[in-house]
C-alpha positions in Angstrom: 95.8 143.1 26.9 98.1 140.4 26.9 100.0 141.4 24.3 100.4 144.8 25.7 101.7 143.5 29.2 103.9 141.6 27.3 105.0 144.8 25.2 105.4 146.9 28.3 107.9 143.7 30.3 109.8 143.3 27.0 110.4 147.7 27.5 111.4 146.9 30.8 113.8 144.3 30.9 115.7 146.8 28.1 115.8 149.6 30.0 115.4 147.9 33.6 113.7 151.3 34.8 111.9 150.5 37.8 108.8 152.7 36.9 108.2 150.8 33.4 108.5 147.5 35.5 105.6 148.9 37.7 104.1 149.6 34.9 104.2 146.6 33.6 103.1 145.2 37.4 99.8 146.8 37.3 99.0 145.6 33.5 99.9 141.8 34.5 97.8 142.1 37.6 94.6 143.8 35.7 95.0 140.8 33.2 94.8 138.1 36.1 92.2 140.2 38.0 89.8 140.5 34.7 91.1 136.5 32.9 92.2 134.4 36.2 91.2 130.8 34.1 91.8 131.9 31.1 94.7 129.3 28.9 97.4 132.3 29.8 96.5 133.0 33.4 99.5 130.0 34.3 102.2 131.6 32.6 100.7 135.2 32.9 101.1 135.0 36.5 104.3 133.4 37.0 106.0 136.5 35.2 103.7 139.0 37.2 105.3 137.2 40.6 108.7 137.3 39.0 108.4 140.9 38.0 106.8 141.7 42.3 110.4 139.8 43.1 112.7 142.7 40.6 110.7 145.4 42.8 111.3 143.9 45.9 107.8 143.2 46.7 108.4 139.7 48.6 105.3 139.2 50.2 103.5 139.2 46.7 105.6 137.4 45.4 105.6 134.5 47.2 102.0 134.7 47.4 101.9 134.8 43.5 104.5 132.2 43.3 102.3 129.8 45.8 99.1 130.3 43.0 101.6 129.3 39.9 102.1 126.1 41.7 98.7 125.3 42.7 97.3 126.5 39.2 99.2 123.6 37.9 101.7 121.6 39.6 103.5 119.7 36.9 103.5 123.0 35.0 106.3 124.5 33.0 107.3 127.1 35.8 105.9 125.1 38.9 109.3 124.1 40.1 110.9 127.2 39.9 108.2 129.5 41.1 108.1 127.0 44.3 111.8 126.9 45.0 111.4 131.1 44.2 108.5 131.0 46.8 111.1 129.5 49.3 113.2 132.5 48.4 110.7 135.0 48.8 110.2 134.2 52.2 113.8 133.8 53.2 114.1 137.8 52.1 111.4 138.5 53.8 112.9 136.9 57.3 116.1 138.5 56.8 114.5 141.6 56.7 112.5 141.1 59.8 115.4 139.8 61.8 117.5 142.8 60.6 114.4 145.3 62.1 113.5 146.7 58.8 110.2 147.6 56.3 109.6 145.6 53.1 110.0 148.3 50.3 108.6 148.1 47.1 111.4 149.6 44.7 109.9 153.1 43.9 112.9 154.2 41.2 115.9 153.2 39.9 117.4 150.6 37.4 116.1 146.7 37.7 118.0 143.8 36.5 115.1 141.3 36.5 117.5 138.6 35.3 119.9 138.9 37.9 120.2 135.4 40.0 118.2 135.1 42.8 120.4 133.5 45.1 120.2 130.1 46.4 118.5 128.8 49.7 121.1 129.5 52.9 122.4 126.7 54.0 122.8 126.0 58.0 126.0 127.8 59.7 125.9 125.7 62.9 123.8 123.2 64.3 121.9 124.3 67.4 122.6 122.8 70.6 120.3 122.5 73.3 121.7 122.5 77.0 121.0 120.3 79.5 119.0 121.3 83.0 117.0 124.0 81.1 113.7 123.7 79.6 112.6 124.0 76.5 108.9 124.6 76.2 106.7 125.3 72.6 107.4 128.8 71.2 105.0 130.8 69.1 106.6 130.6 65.2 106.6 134.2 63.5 104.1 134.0 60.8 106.7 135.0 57.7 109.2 131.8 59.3 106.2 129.5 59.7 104.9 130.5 55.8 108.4 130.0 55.0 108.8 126.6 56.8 105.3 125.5 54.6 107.3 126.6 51.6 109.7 124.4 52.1 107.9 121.5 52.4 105.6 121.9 49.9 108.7 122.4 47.4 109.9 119.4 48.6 107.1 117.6 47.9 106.9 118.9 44.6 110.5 118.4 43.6 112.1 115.7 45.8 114.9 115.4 43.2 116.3 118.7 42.9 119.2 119.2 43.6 118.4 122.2 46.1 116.2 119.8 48.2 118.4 118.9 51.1 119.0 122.5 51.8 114.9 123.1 51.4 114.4 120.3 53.5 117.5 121.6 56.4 115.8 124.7 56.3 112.5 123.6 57.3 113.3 121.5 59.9 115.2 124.0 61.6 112.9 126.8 61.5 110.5 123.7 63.6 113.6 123.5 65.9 114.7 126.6 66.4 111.1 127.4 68.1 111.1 123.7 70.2 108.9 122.0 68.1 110.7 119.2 68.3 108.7 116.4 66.9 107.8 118.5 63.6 111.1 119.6 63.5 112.8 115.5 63.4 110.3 114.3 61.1 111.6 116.7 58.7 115.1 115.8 60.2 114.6 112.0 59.3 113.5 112.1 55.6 116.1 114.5 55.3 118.2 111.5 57.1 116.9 108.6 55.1 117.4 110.6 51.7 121.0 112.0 52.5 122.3 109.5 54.7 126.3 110.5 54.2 125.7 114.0 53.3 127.7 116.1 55.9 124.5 117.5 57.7 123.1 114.4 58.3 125.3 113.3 61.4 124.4 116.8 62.7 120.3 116.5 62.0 120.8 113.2 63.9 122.2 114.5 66.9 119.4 117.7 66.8 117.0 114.8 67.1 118.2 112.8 69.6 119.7 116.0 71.6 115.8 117.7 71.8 114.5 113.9 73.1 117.2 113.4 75.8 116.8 117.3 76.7 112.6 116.7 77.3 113.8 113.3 78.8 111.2 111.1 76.2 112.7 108.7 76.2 110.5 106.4 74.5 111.0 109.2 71.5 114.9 108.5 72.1 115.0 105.5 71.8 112.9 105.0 68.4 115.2 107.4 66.9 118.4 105.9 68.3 117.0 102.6 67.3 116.2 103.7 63.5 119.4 105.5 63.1 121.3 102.6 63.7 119.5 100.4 61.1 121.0 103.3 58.4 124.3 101.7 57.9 125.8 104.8 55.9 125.0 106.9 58.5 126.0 104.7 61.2 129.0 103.9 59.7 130.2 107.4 59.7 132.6 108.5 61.9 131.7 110.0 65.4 132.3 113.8 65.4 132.4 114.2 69.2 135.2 110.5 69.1 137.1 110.5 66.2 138.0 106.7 66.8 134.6 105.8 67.3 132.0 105.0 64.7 128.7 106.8 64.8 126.9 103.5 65.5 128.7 102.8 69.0 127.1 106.5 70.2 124.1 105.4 68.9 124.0 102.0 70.7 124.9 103.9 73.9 121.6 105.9 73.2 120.0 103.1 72.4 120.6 101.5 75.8 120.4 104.1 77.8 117.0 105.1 76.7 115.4 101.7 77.0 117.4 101.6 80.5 115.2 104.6 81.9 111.7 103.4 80.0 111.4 100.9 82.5 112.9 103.5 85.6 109.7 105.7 84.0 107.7 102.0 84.5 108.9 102.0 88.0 107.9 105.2 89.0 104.4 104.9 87.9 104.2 101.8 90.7 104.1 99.1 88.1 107.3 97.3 90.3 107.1 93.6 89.1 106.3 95.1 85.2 109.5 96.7 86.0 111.6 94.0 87.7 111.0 92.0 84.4 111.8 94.8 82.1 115.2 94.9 83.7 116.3 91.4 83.6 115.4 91.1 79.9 117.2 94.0 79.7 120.5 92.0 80.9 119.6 89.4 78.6 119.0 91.5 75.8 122.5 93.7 76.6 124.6 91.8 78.2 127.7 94.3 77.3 125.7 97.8 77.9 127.1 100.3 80.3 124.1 99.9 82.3 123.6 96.3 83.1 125.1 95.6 86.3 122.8 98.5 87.4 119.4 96.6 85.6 120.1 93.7 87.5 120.7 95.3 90.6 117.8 96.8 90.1 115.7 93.8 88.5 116.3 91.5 92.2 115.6 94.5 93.8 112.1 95.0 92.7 111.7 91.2 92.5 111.7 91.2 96.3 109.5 94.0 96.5 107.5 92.3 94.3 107.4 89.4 96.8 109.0 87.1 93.9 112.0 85.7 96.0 112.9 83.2 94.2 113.7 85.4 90.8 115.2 88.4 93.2 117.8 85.4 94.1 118.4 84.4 90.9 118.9 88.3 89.4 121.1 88.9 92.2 123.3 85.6 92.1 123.5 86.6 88.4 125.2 89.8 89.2 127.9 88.8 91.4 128.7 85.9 89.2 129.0 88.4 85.7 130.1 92.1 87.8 132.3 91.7 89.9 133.9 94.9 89.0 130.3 96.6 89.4 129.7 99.1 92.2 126.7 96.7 93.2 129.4 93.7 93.8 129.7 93.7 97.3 126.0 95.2 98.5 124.7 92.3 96.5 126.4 89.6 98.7 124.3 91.0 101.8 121.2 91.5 99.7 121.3 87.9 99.0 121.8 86.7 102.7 118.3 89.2 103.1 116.7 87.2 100.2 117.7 83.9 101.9 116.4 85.0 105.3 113.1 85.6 103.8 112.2 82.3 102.5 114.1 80.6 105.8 117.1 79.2 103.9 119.3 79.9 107.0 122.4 78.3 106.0 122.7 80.1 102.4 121.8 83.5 104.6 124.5 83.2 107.0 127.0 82.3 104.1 126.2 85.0 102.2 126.1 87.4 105.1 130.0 86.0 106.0 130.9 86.7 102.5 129.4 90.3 102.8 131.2 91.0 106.0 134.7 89.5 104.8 134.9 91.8 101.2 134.3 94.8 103.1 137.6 96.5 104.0 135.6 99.0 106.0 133.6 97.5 109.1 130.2 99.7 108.2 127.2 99.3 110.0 125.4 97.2 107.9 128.8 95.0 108.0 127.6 94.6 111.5 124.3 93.5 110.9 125.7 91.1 108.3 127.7 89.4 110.9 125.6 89.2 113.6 122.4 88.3 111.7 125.0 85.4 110.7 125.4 84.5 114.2 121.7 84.3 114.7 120.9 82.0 111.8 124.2 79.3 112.5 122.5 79.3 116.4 118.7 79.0 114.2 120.1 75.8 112.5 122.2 74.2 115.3 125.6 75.1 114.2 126.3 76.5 117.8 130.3 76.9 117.6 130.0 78.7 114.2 127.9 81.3 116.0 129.8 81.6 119.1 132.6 82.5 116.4 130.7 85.2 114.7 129.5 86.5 118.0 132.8 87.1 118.8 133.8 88.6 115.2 131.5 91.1 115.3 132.6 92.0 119.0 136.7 92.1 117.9 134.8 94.0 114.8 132.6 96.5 116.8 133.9 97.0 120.2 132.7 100.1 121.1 128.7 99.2 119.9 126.3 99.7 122.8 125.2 96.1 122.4 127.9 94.4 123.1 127.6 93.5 126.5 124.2 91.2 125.0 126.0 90.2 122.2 128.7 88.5 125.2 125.6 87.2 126.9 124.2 85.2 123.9 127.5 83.3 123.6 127.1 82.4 127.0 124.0 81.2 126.8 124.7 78.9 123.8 127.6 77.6 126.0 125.1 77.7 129.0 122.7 75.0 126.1 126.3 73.3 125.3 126.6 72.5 129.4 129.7 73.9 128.8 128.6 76.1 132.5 132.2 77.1 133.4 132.5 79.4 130.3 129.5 80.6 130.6 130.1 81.6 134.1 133.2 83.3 132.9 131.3 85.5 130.5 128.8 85.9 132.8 130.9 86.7 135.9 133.2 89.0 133.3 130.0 91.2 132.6 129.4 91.6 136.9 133.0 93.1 136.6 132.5 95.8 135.5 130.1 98.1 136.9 131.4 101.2 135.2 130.9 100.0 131.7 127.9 97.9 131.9 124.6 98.5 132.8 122.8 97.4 135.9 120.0 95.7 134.1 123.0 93.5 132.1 124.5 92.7 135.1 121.2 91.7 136.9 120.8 89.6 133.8 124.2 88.1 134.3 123.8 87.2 138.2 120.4 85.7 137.3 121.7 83.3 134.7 124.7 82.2 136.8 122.0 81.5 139.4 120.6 79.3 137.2 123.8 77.4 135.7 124.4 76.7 139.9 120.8 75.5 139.8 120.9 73.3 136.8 124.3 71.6 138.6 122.3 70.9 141.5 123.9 73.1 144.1 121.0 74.6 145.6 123.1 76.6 148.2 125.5 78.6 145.5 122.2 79.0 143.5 120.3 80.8 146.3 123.1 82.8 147.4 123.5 83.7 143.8 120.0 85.0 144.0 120.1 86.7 147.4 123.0 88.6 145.9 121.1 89.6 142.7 118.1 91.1 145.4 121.3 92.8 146.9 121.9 94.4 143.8 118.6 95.4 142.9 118.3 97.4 146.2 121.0 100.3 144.2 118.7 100.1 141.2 118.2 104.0 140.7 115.3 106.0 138.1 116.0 104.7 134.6 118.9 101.8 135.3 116.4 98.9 135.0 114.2 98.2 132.0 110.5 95.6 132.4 113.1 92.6 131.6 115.6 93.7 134.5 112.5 93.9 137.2 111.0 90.0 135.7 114.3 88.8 137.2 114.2 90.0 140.2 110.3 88.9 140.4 111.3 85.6 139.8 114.8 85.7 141.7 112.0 86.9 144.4 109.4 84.2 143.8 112.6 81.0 143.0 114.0 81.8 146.8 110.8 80.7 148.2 111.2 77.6 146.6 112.5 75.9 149.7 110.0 77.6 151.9 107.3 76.2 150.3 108.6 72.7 149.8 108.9 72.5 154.2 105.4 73.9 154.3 104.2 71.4 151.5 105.9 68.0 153.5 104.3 69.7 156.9 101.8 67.3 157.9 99.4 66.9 161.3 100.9 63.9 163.4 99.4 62.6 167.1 100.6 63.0 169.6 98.1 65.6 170.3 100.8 67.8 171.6 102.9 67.5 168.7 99.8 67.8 166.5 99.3 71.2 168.0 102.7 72.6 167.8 102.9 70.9 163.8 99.8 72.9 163.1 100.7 76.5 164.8 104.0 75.9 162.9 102.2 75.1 159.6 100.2 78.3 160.3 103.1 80.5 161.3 104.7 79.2 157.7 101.2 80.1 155.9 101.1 83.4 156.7 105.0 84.2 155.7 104.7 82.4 152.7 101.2 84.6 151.9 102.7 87.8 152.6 105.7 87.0 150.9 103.9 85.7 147.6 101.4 88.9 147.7 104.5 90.9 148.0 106.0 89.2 144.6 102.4 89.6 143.1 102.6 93.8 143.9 106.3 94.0 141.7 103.4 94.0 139.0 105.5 91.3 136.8 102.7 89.3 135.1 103.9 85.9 134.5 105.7 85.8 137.9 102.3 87.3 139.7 100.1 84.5 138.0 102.7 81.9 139.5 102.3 83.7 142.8 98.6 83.6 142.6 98.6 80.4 141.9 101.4 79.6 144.8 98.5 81.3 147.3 95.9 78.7 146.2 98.0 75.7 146.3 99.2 76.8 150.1 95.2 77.5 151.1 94.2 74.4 149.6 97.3 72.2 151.2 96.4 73.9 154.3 92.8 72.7 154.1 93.7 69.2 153.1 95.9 69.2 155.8 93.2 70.0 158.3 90.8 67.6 157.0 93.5 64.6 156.8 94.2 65.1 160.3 94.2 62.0 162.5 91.8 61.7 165.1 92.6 61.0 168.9 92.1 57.4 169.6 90.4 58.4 173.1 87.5 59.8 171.5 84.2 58.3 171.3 81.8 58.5 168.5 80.1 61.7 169.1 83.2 63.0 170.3 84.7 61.6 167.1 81.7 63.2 164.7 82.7 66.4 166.7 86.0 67.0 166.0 85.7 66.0 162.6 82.8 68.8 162.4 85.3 71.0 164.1 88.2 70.6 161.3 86.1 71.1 158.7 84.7 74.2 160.3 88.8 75.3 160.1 88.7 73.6 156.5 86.0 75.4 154.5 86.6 79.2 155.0 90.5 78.5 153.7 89.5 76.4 151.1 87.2 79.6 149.5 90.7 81.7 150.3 92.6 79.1 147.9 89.2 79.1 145.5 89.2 82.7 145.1 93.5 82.8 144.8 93.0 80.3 142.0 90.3 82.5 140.1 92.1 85.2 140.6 95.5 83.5 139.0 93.5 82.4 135.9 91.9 86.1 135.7 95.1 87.6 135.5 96.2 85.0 132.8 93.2 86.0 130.9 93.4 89.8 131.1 97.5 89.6 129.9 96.6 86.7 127.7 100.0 85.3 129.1 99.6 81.6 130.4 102.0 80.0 131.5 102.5 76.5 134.0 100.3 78.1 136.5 97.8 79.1 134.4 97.3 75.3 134.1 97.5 74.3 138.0 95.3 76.7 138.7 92.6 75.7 135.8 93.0 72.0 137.3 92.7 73.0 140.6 89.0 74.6 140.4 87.6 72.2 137.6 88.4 69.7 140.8 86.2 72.2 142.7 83.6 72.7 140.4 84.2 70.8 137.5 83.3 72.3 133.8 82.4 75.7 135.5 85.9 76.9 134.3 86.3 77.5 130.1 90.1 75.8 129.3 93.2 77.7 129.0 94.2 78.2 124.9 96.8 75.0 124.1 100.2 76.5 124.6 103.8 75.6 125.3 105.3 77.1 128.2 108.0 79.3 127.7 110.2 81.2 130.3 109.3 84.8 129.9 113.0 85.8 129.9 113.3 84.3 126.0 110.9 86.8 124.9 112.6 90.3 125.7 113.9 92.3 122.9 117.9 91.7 121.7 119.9 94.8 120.6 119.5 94.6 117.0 120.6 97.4 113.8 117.7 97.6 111.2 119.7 96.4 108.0 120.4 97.5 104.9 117.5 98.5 102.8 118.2 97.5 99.3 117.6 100.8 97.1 116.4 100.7 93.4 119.4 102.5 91.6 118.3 105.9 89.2 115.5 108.3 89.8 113.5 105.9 90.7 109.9 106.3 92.7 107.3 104.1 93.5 100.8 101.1 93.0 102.2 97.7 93.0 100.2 95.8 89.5 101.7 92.6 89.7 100.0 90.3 87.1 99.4 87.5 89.7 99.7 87.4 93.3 101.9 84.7 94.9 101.5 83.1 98.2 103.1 85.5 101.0 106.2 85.0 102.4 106.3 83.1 105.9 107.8 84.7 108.5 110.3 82.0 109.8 111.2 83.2 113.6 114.0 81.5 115.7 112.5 80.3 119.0 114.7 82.5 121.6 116.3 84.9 119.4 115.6 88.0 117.4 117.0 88.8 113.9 118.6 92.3 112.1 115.7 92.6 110.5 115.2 94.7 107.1 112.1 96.5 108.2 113.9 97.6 111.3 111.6 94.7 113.4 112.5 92.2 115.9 111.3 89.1 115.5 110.6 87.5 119.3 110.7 83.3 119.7 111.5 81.3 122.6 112.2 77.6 123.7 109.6 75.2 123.7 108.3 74.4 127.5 107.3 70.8 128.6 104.2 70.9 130.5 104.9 70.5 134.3 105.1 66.8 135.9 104.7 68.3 139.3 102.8 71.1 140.5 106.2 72.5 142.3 107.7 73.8 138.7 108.6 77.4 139.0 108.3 79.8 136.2 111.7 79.7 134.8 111.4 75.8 134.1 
């Protein structure tokens, strides 16, 4: 039989008649059917495939051709019969993607020695674009049995000289359906083999194109990375930058792609991982296009991180090495921020200055720059270099809605320089104008040039100065005051009594008997004022000023009762009369003495429920432990401090540093350090980051007598 297959082939390659070639099809295929292992079957089989090929039978072909190969792999036609396998399928595509039936030749002349063509080699490279996606597409059976073909020809026959085409074409058929990973595998030995062939350049940007497209960049960067160890390829020149070598795209990919690993770190929460990632990244690129932007955003996450000291250090870095960077300027505030975090006050306001000086444009967080600046020179003493920022950031910001309290603070610091005349000045300005400033500043203003009159000892200007800030609280309408503006007139209220009390305090009972009368309906007459005024001051419901008014009641019972029971005793009087009148007084005594009892229970009370304690929370704690001693529990230990300090400032929230490139945010620091502490000014508030004032005041020296009032 074999010789008669052979007979009938010989016939037909003579007369290349396509009926004796199927003919001879059918003999060849009953031979392989009836002797598959027989010595013959190798050879036998590979001429029945090439004879399916002359008819135009592809699919058999290729089928027949895959069997040669696997019947024996180093065989005589194994090569060819894999790299005509290849070829089988490629007719068989370009059929299908021209819409037409696989024929079998049914007559007509063959020439079965006729070349068979070579592989197609790639046209143009595909290009993905960028913003669409580019999910996994179903491969066409015939393109994916063609894509096998390929590689398992190249696996047979890595030196021939067809492989790079064999190998292209694989790898494209993987990319063309977005099976990218299969697709640059095939890419990259066809890379390392050919590494200046003309396609390679283009395989290398296929790769790195599908990788920067899906945005893996882990992928990106191993590829990028490799490429650039291939000097021939990396040497070549850059298609897309003529003057460029290949290798300085590459190292742009390179960094790029390790750049936004660590923004994918990031946004899975790992900040501090992150943070660290980015300022090796400096280190380890100090020239990339990127690096200002790590380091920005390495001391950014540092201070997220809580790690203060390395957030300074990333961030002095930066303005030291970019000054040219975007980041240059922002930086400069950032670090006063950093600064006001671990109390370094000096190195805050410095940095803050610098901030506010390189900005041509005043912004808003210029603002905060500059005043924050103020804050921290008045913090650490340096009173003249506030009062000079103060009055930068008003020239700076004239029109801000806080200006009027940003005047006030640099008349308090000269109020705390005794420099009382410019104070006054400031203060006294503010008073001027009415139309622009609000009455609760302007109360504010008369109150503290009461007290500069006050602290010069001219009791007179400083009660008329009060009197005239009750005045100006009578044209107080709905919504002019705020809780602050109403504590001043308490206490402007409660301070004016001062002198009222002090007469009724030095009142004492003196014989005569006549004049002892008169002394004590005077004293009485002066009681009940004083009692309606204090319970008048305690109904303004302000607190601190209530618990001093409270207390004020008590100390006038109790004065009251001593009075009565020090009185002197007629010398006319005999014994009994004597034990009467005593018994008499202290019938007087004992039912005001439970009036000043209950007054100083309820002053202590009121401290307890506002937890506010203040000088007359103490008087009024001695007071009844001298009544009943240890049936009171004792005040918590505080220093006094005028309730006036702890009313919010005007403040802007300031700048919030922001982590540059998509960036999102579960914190995983590997070890935790010890929290910041919050370092507060007594008497001032900061332009805080988080947007919150931080309250202080002045520490209070307890009281020497029991006349202090609640502004001392």
């Amino acid at each position: 039989m074999r010789d008669i297959v052979q007979e009938y082939h010989r016939e037909a390659q003579k007369t290349k008649d396509v009926k004796t070639y199927a003919l001879a099809r059918d003999i060849y295929k009953e031979y392989l059917d009836n002797f598959p292992k027989s010595e013959h079957a190798y050879s036998m089989r590979f001429f029945y495939a090439e004879i399916l090929w002359a008819l135009q039978d592809y699919e058999n072909a290729a089928i027949n051709y895959e069997l040669v190969v696997k019947a024996d792999p180093k065989g005589k036609y194994s090569v060819t019969a894999a790299y005509d396998r290849v070829l089988a399928y490629e007719k068989m595509v370009e059929i299908m993607e021209k819409g037409q039936k696989s024929e079998t030749l049914k007559e007509g002349k063959v020439d079965e020695k006729k070349s068979k063509g070579a592989v197609k080699r790639v046209e143009k490279f595909i290009k993905l674009e960028k913003g669409k996606t580019y999910e996994q597409k179903e491969i066409p059976k015939i393109e994916l049995e063609l894509a096998k073909a390929c590689d398992e020809f190249t696996q047979l026959a890595p030196n021939h000289k067809e492989f790079f085409a064999v190998k292209f074409k694989a790898a494209t058929i993987y990319y063309k359906y977005n099976h990218f990973d299969e697709a640059s595998k095939r890419f990259g030995e066809f890379i390392e083999k050919f590494p200046d062939n003309k396609f390679a350049l283009g395989a290398a940007d296929m790769i790195l194109n599908s990788y920067e497209i899906k945005e893996d960049w882990a992928s990106l960067f191993f590829w990028a990375n490799k490429f650039i160890k291939i000097k021939p390829l990396a040497s070549q020149k850059d298609p897309a930058e003529k003057n460029k070598l290949y290798q300085a795209h590459l190292q742009e990919i390179v960094e790029g792609s390790a750049f936004n690993i660590i923004i994918d770190m990031q946004k899975k929460g790992k900040v501090l991982d992150a943070a660290v990632a980015f300022r090796d990244y400096v280190d380890k690129y100090p020239q990339a296009k990127h690096t200002d932007k790590a380091l920005n955003n390495a001391h950014v996450l540092f201070a997220e991180a809580k790690y203060m000291d390395k957030a300074i250090e990333s961030a002095s870095l930066l303005i030291d090495k970019f000054q040219k960077s975007e980041f240059y300027e922002p930086t400069f505030y950032k670090l006063g921020y950093y600064y006001e975090k671990i109390a370094d006050f000096q190195n805050a306001s410095k940095y803050y200055e610098i901030y506010f000086d390189k900005l041509k444009k005043k912004t808003k967080e210029a603002g905060d720059a500059i005043y924050n600046s103020a804050l921290f020179r008045e913090a650490t003493g340096d009173l003249k270099g506030a009062i000079n920022n103060y009055q930068i950031y008003i020239k700076a910001f004239p029109t801000n809605k806080d200006i009027t309290q940003v005047q006030m603070k640099i008349a308090k610091i000269y109020d705390e320089m005794k420099d009382y005349e410019k104070a006054k000045a400031i203060y006294k300005g503010i008073i001027s104008k009415p139309k622009d400033v609000s009455m609760s500043d302007m109360i504010e203003a008369q109150y503290e040039i009461a007290m500069i009159y006050k602290k010069l000892g001219q009791v007179p200007a400083y009660e008329k100065e009060l009197q005239t800030l009750l005045k100006m609280a009578e044209k107080i309408k709905k919504g002019d005051a705020n809780e602050k503006t109403f504590y001043y007139i308490a206490n402007a209220r409660f301070l004016l009594t001062e002198s009222a009390f002090k007469s009724y305090m030095s009142l004492k009972l003196q014989l005569p008997e006549g004049t002892m009368r008169k002394q004590l309906k005077e004293k009485t007459e002066k009681l009940d004022k004083l009692v309606k005024e204090y319970t008048a001051i305690l109904q303004m419901g302000q607190g601190d000023v209530g618990i001093a008014a409270l207390c004020r009641i008590g100390m006038i019972y109790q004065d009251f009762t001593r009075t009565l029971l020090d009185a002197p005793i007629p010398k006319n009087l005999n014994d009994e009369q004597r034990e009467i009148y005593v018994a008499e007084l202290q019938n007087m005594a004992f039912p005001v003495e439970e009036k000043a009892i209950e007054a100083y229970e309820k002053s202590i009370a009121k401290s307890y429920e506002l937890t506010l304690y203040n000088e007359y929370s103490k008087i009024a704690q001695e007071r009844l432990d001298g009544y009943k001693p240890g049936s009171y529990p004792d005040l918590p230990e505080t220093k006094y401090v005028a309730k006036e300090y702890f009313y919010g400032q005007l403040f802007y929230p300031s700048l919030i540093a922001k982590v540059e490139e998509p960036v999102k945010k579960e914190v995983k620091p590997e070890e935790k350090k010890e929290e910041k502490k919050e370092q507060k000014k007594e008497g001032s508030e900061v332009k805080s980051e988080e947007g919150t004032p931080s309250e202080g005041g002045e520490e209070k020296t307890e009281p020497q007598e029991n006349e202090k009032t609640p502004e001392e």
